[in-house]
C-alpha positions as CSV (number, residue, x, y, z in Angstrom):
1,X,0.0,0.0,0.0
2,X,1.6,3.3,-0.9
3,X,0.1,6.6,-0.2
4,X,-0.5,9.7,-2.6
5,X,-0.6,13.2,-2.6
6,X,-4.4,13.2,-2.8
7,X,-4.3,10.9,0.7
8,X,-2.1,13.0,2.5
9,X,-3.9,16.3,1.3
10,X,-7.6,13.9,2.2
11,X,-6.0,13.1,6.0
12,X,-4.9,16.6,6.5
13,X,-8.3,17.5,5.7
14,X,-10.1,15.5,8.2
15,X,-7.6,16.5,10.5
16,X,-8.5,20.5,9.7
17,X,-4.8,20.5,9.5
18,X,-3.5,23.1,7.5
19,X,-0.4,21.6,4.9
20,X,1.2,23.7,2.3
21,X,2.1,22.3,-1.0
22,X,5.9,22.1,-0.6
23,X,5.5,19.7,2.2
24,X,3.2,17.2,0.8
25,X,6.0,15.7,-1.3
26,X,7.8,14.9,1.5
27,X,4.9,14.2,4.2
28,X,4.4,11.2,1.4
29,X,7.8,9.9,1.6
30,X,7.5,9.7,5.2
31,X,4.3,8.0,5.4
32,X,5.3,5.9,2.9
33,X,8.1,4.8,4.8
34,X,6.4,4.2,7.8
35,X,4.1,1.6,5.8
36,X,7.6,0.1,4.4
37,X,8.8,-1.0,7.9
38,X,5.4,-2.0,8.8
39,X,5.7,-4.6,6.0
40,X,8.8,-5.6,7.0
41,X,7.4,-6.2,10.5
42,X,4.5,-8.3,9.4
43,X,7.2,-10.8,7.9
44,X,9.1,-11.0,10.9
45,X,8.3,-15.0,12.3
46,X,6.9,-14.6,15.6
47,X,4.6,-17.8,16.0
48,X,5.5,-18.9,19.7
49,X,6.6,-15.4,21.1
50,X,3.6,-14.2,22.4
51,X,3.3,-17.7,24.6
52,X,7.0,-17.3,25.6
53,X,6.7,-13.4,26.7
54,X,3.4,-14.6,28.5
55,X,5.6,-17.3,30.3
56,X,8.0,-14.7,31.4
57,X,5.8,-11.5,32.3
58,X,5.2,-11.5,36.1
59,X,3.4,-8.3,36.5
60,X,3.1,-5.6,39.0
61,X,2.2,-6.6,42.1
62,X,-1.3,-4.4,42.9
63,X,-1.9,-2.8,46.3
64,X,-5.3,-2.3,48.0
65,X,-7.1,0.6,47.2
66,X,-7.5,2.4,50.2
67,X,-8.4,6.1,51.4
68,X,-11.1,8.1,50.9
69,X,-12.9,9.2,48.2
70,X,-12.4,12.1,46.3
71,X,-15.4,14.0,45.5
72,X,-15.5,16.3,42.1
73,X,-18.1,18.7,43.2
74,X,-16.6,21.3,44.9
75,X,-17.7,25.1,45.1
76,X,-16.8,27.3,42.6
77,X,-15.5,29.7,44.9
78,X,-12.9,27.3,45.8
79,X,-12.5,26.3,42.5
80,X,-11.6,29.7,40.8
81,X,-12.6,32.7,42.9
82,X,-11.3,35.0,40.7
83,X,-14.6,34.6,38.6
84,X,-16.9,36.3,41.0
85,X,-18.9,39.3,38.9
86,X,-18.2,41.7,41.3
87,X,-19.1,44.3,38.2
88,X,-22.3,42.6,37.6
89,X,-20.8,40.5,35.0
90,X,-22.1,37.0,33.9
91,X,-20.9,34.4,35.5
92,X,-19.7,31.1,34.0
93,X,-22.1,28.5,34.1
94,X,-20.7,25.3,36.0
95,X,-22.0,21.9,36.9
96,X,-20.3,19.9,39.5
97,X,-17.3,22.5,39.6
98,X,-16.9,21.8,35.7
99,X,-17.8,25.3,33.7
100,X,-19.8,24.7,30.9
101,X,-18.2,25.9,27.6
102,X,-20.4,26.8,24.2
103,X,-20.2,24.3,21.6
104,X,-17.1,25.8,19.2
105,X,-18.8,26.8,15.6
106,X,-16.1,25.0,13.6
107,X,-17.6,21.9,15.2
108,X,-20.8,21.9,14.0
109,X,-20.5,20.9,10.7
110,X,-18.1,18.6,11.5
111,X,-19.7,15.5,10.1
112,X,-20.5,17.2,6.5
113,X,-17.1,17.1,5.2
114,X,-16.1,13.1,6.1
């Protein structure tokens, strides 16, 4: 499998990742060399590894999980009480200490271009 111009250009899309021209010829290269050593991976003969390396791996020994619990909802005064309207100024809206955050606009037609 080799990738082209058009796939780099499709990816960078999808990503909303801006690339310029100049470096698409070389993005390619790169990719494409990345799929190479995959390929030369896949040949590698590994048929009885993964039951050796299972054999081997001990593990980390786990430790109880004790204390108490930590509870996310918290004040927002002790959160950030820098926020306080003392103009008169909105505040944030927050839900279990979490501030709520408008949807961003390039987001909403996210699903149109795919």
């Amino acid at each position: 499998m080799a990738v082209s111009r058009d796939d780099v250009r499709h990816i960078a899309g999808l990503a909303r990742i801006g690339v310029p021209e100049e470096r698409l010829d070389a993005l390619v290269g790169e990719l494409n060399g990345i799929l190479a050593n995959m390929e030369v991976l896949q040949r590698v003969h590994s048929s009885g590894a993964s039951a050796e390396a299972e054999a081997l791996r001990i593990g980390m020994p786990l430790r109880a999980d004790e204390g108490p619990s930590v509870t996310l909802e918290r004040p927002i005064a002790k959160i950030a009480p820098a926020t306080r309207a003392l103009d008169g100024a909105a505040m944030p809206s927050v839900i279990d200490g979490f501030y709520l955050v408008p949807r961003l606009a390039t987001h909403e037609d996210a699903g149109d271009e795919s």
